[in-house]
C-alpha positions in Angstrom: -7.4 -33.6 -29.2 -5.1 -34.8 -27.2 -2.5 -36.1 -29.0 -1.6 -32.2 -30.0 -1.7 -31.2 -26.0 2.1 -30.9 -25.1 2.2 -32.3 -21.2 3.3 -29.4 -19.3 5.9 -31.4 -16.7 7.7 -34.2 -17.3 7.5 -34.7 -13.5 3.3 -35.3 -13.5 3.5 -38.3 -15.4 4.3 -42.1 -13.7 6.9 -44.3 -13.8 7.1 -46.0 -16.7 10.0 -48.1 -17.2 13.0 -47.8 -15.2 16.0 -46.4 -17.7 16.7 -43.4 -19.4 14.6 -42.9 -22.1 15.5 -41.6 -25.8 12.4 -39.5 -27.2 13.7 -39.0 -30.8 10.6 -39.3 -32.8 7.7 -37.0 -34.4 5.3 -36.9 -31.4 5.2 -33.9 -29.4 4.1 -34.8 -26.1 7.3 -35.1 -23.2 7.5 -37.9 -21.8 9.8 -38.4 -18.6 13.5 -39.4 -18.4 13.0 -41.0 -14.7 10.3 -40.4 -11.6 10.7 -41.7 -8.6 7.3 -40.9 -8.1 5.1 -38.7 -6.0 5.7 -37.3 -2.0 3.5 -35.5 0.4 5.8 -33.0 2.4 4.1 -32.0 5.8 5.1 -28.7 7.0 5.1 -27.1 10.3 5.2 -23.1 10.5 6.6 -22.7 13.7 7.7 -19.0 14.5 10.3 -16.7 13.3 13.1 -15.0 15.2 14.6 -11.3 14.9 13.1 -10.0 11.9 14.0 -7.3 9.8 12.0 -4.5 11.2 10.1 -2.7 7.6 8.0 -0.2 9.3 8.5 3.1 10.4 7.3 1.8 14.1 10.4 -0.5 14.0 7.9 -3.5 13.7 6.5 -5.4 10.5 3.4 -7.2 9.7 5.2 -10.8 8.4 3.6 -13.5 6.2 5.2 -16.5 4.7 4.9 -18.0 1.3 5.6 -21.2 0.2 6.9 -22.2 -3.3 8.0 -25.2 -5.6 9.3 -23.4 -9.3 7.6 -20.4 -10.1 4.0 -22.1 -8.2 2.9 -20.4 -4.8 1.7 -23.9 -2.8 0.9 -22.2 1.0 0.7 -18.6 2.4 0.6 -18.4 6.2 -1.3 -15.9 7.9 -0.8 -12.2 8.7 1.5 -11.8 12.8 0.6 -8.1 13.0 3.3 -5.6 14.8 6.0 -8.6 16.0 9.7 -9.3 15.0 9.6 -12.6 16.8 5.9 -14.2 15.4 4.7 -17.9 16.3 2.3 -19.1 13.7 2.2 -22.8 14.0 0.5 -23.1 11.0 0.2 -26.9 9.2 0.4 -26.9 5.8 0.3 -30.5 3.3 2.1 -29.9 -0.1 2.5 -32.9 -2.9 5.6 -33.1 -5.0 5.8 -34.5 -8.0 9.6 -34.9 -8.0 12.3 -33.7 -5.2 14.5 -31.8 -8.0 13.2 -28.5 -7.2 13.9 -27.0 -4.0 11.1 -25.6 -1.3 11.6 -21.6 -1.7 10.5 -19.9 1.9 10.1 -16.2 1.3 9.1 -13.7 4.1 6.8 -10.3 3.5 5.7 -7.4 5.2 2.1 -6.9 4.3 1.2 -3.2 3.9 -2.4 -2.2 3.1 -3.3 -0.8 0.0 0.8 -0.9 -1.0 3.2 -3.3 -2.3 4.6 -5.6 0.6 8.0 -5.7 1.5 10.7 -8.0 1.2 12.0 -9.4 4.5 14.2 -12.1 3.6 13.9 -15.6 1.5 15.8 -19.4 2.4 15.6 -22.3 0.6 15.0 -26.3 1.5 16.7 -28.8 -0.6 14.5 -31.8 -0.7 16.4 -34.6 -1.7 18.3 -34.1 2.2 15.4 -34.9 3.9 15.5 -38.3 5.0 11.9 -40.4 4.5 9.2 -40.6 7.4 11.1 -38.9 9.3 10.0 -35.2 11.0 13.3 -33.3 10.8 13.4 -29.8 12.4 14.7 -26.9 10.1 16.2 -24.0 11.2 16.5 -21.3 7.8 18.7 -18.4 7.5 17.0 -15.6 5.8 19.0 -13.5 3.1 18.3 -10.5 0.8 20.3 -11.8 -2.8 20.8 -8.1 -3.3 22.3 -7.6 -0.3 24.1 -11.1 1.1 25.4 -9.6 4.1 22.5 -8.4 6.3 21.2 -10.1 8.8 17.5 -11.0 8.0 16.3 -13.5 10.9 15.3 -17.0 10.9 12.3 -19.7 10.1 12.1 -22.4 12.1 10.0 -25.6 10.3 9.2 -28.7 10.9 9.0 -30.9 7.8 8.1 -34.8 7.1 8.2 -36.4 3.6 6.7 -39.4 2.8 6.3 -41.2 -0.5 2.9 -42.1 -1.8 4.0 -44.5 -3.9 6.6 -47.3 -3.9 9.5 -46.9 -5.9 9.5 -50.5 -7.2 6.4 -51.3 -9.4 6.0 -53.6 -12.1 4.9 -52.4 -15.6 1.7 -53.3 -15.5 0.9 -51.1 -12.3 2.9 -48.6 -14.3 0.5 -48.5 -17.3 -2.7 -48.4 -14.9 -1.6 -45.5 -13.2 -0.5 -43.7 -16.5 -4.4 -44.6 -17.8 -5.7 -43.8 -14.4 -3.5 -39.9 -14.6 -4.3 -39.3 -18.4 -8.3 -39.7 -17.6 -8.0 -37.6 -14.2 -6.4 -35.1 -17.4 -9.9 -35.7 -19.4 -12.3 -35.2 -16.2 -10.8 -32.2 -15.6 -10.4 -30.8 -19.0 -14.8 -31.9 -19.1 -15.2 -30.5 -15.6 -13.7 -27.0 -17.2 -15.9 -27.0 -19.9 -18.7 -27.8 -18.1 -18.1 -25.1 -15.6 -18.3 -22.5 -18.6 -21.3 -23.9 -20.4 -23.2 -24.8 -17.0 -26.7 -24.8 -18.6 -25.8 -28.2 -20.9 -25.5 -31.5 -20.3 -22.2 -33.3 -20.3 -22.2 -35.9 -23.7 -20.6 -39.4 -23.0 -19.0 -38.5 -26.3 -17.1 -35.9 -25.3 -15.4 -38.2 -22.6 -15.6 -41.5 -24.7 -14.0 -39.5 -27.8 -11.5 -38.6 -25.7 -10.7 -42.0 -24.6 -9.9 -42.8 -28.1 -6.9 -40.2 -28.5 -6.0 -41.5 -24.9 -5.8 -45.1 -26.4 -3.7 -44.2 -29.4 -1.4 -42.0 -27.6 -1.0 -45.0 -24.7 0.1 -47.1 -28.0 2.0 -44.8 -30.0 4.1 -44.5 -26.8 4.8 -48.0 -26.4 6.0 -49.0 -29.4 8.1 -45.9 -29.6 9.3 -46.9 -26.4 9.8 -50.3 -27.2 7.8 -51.0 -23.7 7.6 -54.7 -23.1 4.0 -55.7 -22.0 3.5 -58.7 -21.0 0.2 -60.8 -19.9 -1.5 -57.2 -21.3 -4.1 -58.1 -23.8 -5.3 -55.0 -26.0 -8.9 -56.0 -25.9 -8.2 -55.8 -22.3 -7.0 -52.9 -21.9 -9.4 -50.8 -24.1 -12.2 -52.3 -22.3 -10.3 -51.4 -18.9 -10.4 -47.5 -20.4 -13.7 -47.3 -21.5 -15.1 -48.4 -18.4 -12.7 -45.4 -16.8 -14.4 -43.3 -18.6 -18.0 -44.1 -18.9 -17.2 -44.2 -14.9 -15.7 -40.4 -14.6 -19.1 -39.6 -17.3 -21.2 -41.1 -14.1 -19.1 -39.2 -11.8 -19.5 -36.1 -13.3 -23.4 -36.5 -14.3 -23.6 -37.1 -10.8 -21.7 -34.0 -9.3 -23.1 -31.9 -11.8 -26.3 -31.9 -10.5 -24.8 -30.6 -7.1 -22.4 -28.2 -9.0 -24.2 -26.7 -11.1 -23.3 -23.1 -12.1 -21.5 -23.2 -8.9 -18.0 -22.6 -8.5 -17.8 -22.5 -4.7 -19.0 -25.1 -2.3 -20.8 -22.8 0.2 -21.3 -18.8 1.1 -20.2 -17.3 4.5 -22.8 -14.1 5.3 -20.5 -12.2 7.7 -22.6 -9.0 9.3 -20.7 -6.8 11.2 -22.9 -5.4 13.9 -20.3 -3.0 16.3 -17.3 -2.7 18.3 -17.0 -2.5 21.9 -14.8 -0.2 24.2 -12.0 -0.4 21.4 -8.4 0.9 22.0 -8.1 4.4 21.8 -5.7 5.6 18.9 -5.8 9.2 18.9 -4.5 12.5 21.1 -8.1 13.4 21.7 -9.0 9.8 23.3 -11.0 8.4 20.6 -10.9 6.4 17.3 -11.7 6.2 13.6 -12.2 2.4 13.3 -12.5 0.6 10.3 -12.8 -3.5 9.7 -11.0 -5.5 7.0 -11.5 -8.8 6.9 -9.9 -11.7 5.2 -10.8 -15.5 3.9 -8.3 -16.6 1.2 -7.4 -14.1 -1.5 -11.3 -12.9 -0.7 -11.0 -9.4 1.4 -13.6 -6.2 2.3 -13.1 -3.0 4.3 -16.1 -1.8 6.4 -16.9 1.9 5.8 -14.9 4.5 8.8 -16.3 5.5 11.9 -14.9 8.8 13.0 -14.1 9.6 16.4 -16.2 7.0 18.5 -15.0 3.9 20.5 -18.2 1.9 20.0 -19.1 2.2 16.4 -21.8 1.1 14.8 -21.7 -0.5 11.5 -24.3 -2.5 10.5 -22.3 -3.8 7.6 -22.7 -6.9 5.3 -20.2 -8.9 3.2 -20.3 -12.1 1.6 -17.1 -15.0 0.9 -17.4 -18.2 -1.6 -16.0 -20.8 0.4 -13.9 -23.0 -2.0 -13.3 -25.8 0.8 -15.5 -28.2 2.2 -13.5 -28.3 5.6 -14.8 -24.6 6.2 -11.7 -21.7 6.3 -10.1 -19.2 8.9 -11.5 -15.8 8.5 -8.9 -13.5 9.3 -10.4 -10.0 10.9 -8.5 -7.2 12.0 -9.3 -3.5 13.7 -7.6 -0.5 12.3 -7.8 3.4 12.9 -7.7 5.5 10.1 -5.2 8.5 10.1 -5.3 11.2 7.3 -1.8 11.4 5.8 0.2 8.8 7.5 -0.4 5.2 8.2 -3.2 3.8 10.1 -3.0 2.6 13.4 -3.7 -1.1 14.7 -6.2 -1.6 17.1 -6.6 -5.6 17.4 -7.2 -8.6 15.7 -9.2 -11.9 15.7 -10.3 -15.2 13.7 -13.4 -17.0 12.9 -12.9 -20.7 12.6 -15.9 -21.5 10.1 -15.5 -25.4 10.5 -16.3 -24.9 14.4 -20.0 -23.3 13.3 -22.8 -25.3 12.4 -24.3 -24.7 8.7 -27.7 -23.2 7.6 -27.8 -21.3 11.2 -26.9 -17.7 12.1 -24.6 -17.2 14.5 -24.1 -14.2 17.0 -20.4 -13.9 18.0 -18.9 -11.7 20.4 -14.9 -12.1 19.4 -12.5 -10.2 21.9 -9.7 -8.1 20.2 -6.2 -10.0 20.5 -3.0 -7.4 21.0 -5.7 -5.1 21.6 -8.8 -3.8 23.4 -12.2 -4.2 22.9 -14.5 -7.1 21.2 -16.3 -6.9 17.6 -19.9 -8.3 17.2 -20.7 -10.1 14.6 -23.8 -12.4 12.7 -21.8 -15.3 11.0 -24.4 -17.7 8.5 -22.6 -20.5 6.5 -24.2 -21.4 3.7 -23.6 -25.0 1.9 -24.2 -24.7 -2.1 -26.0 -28.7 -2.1 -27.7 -29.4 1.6 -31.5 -30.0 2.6 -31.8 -25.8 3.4 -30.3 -24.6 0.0 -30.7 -27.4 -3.0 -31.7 -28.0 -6.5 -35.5 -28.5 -7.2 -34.5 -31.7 -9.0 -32.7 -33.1 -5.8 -35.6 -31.9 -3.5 -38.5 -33.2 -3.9 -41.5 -30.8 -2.2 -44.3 -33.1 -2.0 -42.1 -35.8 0.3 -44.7 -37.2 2.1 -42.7 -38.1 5.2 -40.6 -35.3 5.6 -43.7 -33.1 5.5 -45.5 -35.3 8.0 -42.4 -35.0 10.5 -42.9 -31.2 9.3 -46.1 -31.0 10.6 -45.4 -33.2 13.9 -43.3 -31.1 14.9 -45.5 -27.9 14.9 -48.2 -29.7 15.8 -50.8 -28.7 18.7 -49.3 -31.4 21.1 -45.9 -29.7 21.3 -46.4 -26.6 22.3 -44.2 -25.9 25.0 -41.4 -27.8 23.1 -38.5 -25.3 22.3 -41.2 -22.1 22.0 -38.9 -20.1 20.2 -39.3 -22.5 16.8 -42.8 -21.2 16.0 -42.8 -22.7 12.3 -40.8 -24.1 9.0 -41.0 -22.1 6.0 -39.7 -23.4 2.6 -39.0 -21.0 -0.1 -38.5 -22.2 -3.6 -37.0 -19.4 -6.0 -38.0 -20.6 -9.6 -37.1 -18.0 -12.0 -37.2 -14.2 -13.4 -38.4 -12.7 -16.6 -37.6 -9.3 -18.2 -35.1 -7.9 -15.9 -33.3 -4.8 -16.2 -30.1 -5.0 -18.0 -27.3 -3.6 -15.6 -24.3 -4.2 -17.9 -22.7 -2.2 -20.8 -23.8 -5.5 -23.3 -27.3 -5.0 -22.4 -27.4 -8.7 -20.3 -27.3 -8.9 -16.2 -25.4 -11.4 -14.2 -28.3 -11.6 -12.0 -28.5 -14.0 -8.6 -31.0 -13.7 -5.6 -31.0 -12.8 -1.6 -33.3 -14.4 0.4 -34.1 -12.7 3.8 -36.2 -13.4 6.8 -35.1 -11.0 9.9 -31.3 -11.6 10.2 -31.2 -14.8 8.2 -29.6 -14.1 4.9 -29.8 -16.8 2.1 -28.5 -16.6 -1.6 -28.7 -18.3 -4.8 -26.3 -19.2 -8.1 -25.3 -16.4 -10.3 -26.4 -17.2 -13.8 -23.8 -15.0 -16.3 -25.5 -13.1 -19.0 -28.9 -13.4 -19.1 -32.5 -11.7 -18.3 -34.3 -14.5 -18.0 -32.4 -16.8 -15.2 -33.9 -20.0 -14.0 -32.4 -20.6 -10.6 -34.8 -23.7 -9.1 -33.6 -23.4 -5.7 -34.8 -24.3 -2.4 -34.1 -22.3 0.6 -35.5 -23.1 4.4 -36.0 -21.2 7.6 -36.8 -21.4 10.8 -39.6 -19.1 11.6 -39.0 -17.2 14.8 -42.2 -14.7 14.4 -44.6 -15.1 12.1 -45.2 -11.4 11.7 -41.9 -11.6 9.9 -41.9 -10.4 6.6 -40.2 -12.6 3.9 -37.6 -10.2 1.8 -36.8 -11.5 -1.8 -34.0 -9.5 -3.6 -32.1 -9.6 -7.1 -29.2 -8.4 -7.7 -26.5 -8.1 -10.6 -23.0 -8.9 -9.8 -20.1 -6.9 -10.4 -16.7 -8.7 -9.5 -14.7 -5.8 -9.1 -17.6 -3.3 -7.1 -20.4 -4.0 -5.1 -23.9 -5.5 -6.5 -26.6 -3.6 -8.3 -29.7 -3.8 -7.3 -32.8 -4.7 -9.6 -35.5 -5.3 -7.9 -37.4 -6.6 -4.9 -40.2 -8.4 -3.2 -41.5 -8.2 0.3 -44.2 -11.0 1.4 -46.2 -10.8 4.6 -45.6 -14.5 6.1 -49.6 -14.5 7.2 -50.3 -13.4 3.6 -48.8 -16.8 1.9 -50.8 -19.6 0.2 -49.2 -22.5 0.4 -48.2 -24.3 -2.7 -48.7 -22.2 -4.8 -46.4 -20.6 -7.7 -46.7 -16.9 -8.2 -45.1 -14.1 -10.0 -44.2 -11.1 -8.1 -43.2 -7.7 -9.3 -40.2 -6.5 -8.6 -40.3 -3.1 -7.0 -37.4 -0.6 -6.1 -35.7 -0.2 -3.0 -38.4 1.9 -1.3 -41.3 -0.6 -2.3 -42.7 2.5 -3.6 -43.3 1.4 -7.2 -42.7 -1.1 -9.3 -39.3 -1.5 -11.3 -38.5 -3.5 -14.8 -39.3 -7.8 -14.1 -40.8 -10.3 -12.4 -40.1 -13.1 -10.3 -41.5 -16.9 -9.6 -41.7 -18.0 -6.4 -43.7 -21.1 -4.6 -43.7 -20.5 -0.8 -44.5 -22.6 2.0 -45.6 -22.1 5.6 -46.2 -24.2 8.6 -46.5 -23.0 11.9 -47.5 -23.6 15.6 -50.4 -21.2 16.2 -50.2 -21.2 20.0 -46.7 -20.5 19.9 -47.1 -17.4 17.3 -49.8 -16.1 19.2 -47.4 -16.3 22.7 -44.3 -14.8 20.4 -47.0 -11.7 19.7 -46.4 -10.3 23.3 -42.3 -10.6 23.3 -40.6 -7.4 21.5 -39.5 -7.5 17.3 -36.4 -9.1 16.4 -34.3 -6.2 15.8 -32.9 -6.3 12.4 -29.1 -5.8 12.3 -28.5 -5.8 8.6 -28.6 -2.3 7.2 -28.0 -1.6 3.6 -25.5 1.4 3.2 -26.5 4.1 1.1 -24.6 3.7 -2.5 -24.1 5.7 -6.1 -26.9 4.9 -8.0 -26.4 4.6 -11.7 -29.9 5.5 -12.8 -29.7 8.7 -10.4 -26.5 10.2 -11.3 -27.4 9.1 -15.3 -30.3 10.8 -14.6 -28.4 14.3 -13.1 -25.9 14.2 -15.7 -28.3 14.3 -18.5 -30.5 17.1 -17.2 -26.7 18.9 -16.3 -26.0 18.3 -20.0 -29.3 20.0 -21.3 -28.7 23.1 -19.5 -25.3 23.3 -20.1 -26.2 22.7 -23.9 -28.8 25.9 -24.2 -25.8 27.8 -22.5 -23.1 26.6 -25.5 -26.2 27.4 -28.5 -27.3 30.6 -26.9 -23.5 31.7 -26.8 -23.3 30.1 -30.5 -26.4 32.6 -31.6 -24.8 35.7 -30.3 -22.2 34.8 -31.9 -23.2 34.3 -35.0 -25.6 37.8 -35.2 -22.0 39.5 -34.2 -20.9 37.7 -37.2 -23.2 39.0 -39.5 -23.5 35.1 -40.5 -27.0 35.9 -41.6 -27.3 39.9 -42.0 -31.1 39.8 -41.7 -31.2 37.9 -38.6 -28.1 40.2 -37.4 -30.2 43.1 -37.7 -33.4 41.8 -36.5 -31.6 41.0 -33.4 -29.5 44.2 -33.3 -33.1 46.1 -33.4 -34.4 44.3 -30.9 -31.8 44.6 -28.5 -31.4 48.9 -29.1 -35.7 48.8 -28.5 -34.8 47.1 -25.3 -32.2 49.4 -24.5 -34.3 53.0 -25.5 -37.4 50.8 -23.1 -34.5 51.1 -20.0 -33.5 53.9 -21.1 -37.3 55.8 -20.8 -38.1 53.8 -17.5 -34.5 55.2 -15.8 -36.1 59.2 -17.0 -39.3 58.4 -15.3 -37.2 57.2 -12.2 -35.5 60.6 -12.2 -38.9 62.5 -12.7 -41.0 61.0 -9.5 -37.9 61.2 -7.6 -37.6 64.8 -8.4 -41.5 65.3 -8.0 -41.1 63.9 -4.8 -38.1 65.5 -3.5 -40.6 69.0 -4.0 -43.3 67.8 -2.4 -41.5 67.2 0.1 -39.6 70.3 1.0 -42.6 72.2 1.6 -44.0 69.9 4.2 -41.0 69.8 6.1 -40.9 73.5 6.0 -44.6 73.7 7.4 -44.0 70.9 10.1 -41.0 73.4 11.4 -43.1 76.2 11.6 -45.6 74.2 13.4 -43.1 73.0 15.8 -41.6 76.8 16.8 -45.2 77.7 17.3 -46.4 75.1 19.5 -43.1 75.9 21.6 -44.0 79.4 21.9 -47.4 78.6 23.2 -46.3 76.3 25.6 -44.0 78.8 26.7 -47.0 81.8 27.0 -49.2 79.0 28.9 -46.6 78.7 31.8 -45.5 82.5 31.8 -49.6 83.1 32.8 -49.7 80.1 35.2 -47.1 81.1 37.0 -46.1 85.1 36.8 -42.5 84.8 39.1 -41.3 83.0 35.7 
């Protein structure tokens, strides 16, 4: 429990009582000397100034990190091809104490290679003076090599205490309860991230307020705290109300966070590029993409020698923040043997896009030519469009009557291009194929209508996954064709596929749960599983009908041809079989040369001189027709010469006697 747990830092736990303290005693837990409690440090990244050039260009590609002891707290972006980048970047960082110094270090970033060191500074906190922005200039220094001349950072930096630095015991002792139970919740929340198909107990939480309790006393008598106007009745209540409180909380998050570990899904498709900068002596380009949201990257497949690819790509980011993220997108050429070349770059600001909607963005190229087009759906893990089953309830009465208002008759001409609702609720899946080595799939869903991409939860291990999810779309033709797809996840490689459904929209029943077979990829045949689904459809017949006449929504999504497993299982068994009869055929001839088994050696040795006497008598009769022939012959040609003088001599007579002066 968690009077074993040794607190990591002295520096996370409140103030306590105002003198040094002396911690002889038999307990194992650290408790803190002195904190003068905790500080948010704003920081402005403002630019940098004559960098150390770390590229054979004479340029570099610098980033900035951010660090307090040994943990990386901020990373700025990438300034591609400048010595003198302006990032004014914003970053909020909490300190627990002002002991430890800001590190600033400075990288090149080099694909697929270890970055270089540019340069590192340091800011000494306890300087700064309190709510008060202070501008910084650092000094950037190699340790290795103290004379050269590495640049500078400029900053902008504001500290500011969150807490006073005067409070009473008592306040003291609340926030130590208040910091030991945030400990619990997320010690629970852990757990309950790894076993995501249980229930959270109130005993788990309620247990652990009782080693909370006896560590909070064994502490203050060791301390010799004085407490006064603290009653102990009091003050276990006080706790157990915490935590039956945080058991709520979680109860009540849990339901939203279910096997989820992200907060939403960003479905980036990466359509083409546009009259993009030529990089090559021949006028053209080999473009590739790489984008970028957090530690999350992908690289688009190359284009070769074309300045308007085509990609047709698609790539999926877990968003960890609510407040959305910067997707970071960059252009490169690709050369064979040296390094590629850099055509442009641009950004995606996800909290500026609306969720639950696909959106088509045309992004031009910054310190660059050309623009990249792109299909941009965010995807929240717990709204009305992607929820639980036991948060949505189907048979709402109002919202389905607003549902049907909308598409009724009377509102036709009313925004023509929403032709209907459709409501998709993905249940479960029996008896899927196992994609892993440990015979179990890490299966999840994709839900597609046209160029709107939804998915589900992954649920880790399992053949059988119950996903209860309910997905919603805006129906734009309703000669659409709903696309239901599983997939296994791999986190190192791309997905596996294991099966699929395709569902007519006009072919729906409403309301009504049914299990589909999951086919392959070609919809050819049927592959290992099924799937629930319960599918809804409401639509404006008048406006269907008038969509009939305007041209299919072209589909920009294409799924690039990959390795399958089956298939090259497949060839490498049949490859092994023939290679096999090669290994026992050679075994066999060498065993009759072996005289291994003497009557098998001679059977085979008989066989084999009959064979050779049969060539043998076919190669004489070969030589006898050719012979026979070759006399035959000779005479003929003899009498077609003698023919041949006599006809000339006649010939000869005839024209003498036609004509005597001859």
């Amino acid at each position: 429990m968690l009077d074993s747990c040794k607190l990591k830092s002295a520096c996370n736990l409140p103030v306590i009582y105002n003198k040094k303290i002396n911690t002889t005693g038999t307990s194992n837990a650290d408790v803190p000397l002195s904190d003068p409690g905790m500080y948010q440090l704003d920081i402005t990244l403002k630019r940098g100034q004559s960098l150390a050039a770390r590229d054979r260009g004479g340029t570099s590609d610098p980033y900035v990190k951010f660090k307090i002891g040994r943990k990386e707290v901020f990373r700025s972006k990438i300034i591609h091809k400048n010595l003198n980048p302006v990032w004014e970047e914003k970053a909020c960082i909490l300190v627990g104490h002002l002991r430890e110094p800001l590190y600033i270090k400075v990288f090149d970033y080099d694909f697929g290679l270890q970055d270089d060191f540019m340069g590192s500074a340091f800011l000494d906190l306890t300087q700064l003076e309190l709510n008060r922005p202070t501008d910084v200039t650092l000094t950037l220094k190699d340790p290795h090599y103290p004379d050269h001349d590495l640049g500078i950072i400029l900053l902008s930096v504001v500290l500011t205490p969150k807490e006073g630095e005067h409070r009473d015991v008592q306040s003291s002792i609340h926030s130590f309860l208040h910091w030991r139970i945030c400990e619990i919740k997320t010690m629970l929340m852990r757990k309950s991230w790894k076993r995501s198909s249980k229930e959270l107990s109130e005993n788990e939480v309620v247990g652990s307020y009782v080693s909370v309790k006896s560590f909070f006393w064994r502490t203050c008598s060791r301390l010799a705290l004085p407490v006064p106007g603290f009653c102990r009745a009091g003050l276990q209540s006080a706790c157990y109300q915490n935590a039956r409180f945080q058991t709520q909380s979680l109860r009540l998050s849990d339901v939203h966070r279910k096997s989820h570990l992200w907060r939403g899904i960003v479905s980036i498709t990466l359509i083409e590029g546009r009259d993009l900068k030529a990089m090559d002596s021949n006028g053209l380009s080999d473009p590739y993409v790489k984008f970028r949201l957090g530690h999350q990257k992908y690289k688009s497949k190359i284009m070769p020698k074309t300045l308007n690819p085509q990609w047709r790509e698609q790539f999926d980011f877990h968003l960890y923040e609510e407040r959305g993220g910067i997707i970071d997108i960059t252009a490169w050429d690709k050369d064979a043997g040296k390094r590629d070349d850099f055509i442009g770059r641009c950004q995606v600001d996800l909290s500026a896009l609306s969720r639950e909607q696909t959106h088509k963005l045309e992004l031009q190229l910054e310190e660059g030519e050309g623009h990249l087009v792109l299909l941009v759906t965010l995807t929240a893990s717990a709204t009305v469009s992607i929820s639980d089953l036991s948060i949505n309830s189907p048979e709402d009465q109002k919202e389905r009557e607003e549902i049907l208002k909308r598409y009724s008759p009377l509102r036709i001409f009313h925004n023509l291009k929403d032709v209907g609702f459709l409501q998709v609720k993905v249940i479960r899946a029996e008896g899927l194929m196992a994609a892993d080595v440990t015979g179990k799939s890490d299966p999840f869903c994709v839900v597609e209508l046209n160029n709107d991409r939804l998915l589900t939860h992954t649920v880790y291990k399992n053949l059988n996954p119950e996903w209860n999810k309910v997905f919603t779309f805006n129906i734009k033709d309703i000669h659409s064709v709903l696309e239901v797809t599983v997939y296994d996840e791999d986190r190192d490689r791309s997905a596996d596929f294991l099966g699929k459904v395709a569902i007519p929209l006009l072919s729906i029943q409403n309301g009504e749960q049914k299990a589909y077979v999951l086919k392959n990829k070609q919809l050819t045949g049927p592959t290992k599983g099924v799937i629930y689904l319960e599918i809804d459809v409401i639509f404006n017949a008048v406006k269907a009908s008038l969509r009939t006449l305007i041209p299919k929504e072209q589909k920009y999504i294409e799924e690039e041809n990959r390795l399958s497993k089956q298939l090259l299982l497949r060839n490498f068994i049949r490859m092994k079989r023939c290679v096999m009869v090669l290994v026992n055929a050679a075994y066999y001839v060498n065993s009759c040369f072996d005289w291994d088994s003497p009557p098998r050696s001679l059977a085979a040795f008989v066989v084999v001189e009959d064979m050779l006497e049969d060539e043998e008598e076919e190669d004489d009769k070969d030589d006898k027709f050719r012979h026979a022939s070759h006399g035959v012959a000779y005479p003929c040609n003899r009498i077609q010469l003698q023919y041949q003088e006599a006809r000339d001599r006649i010939q000869v007579f005839l024209r003498k006697g036609m004509n005597p002066n001859v």
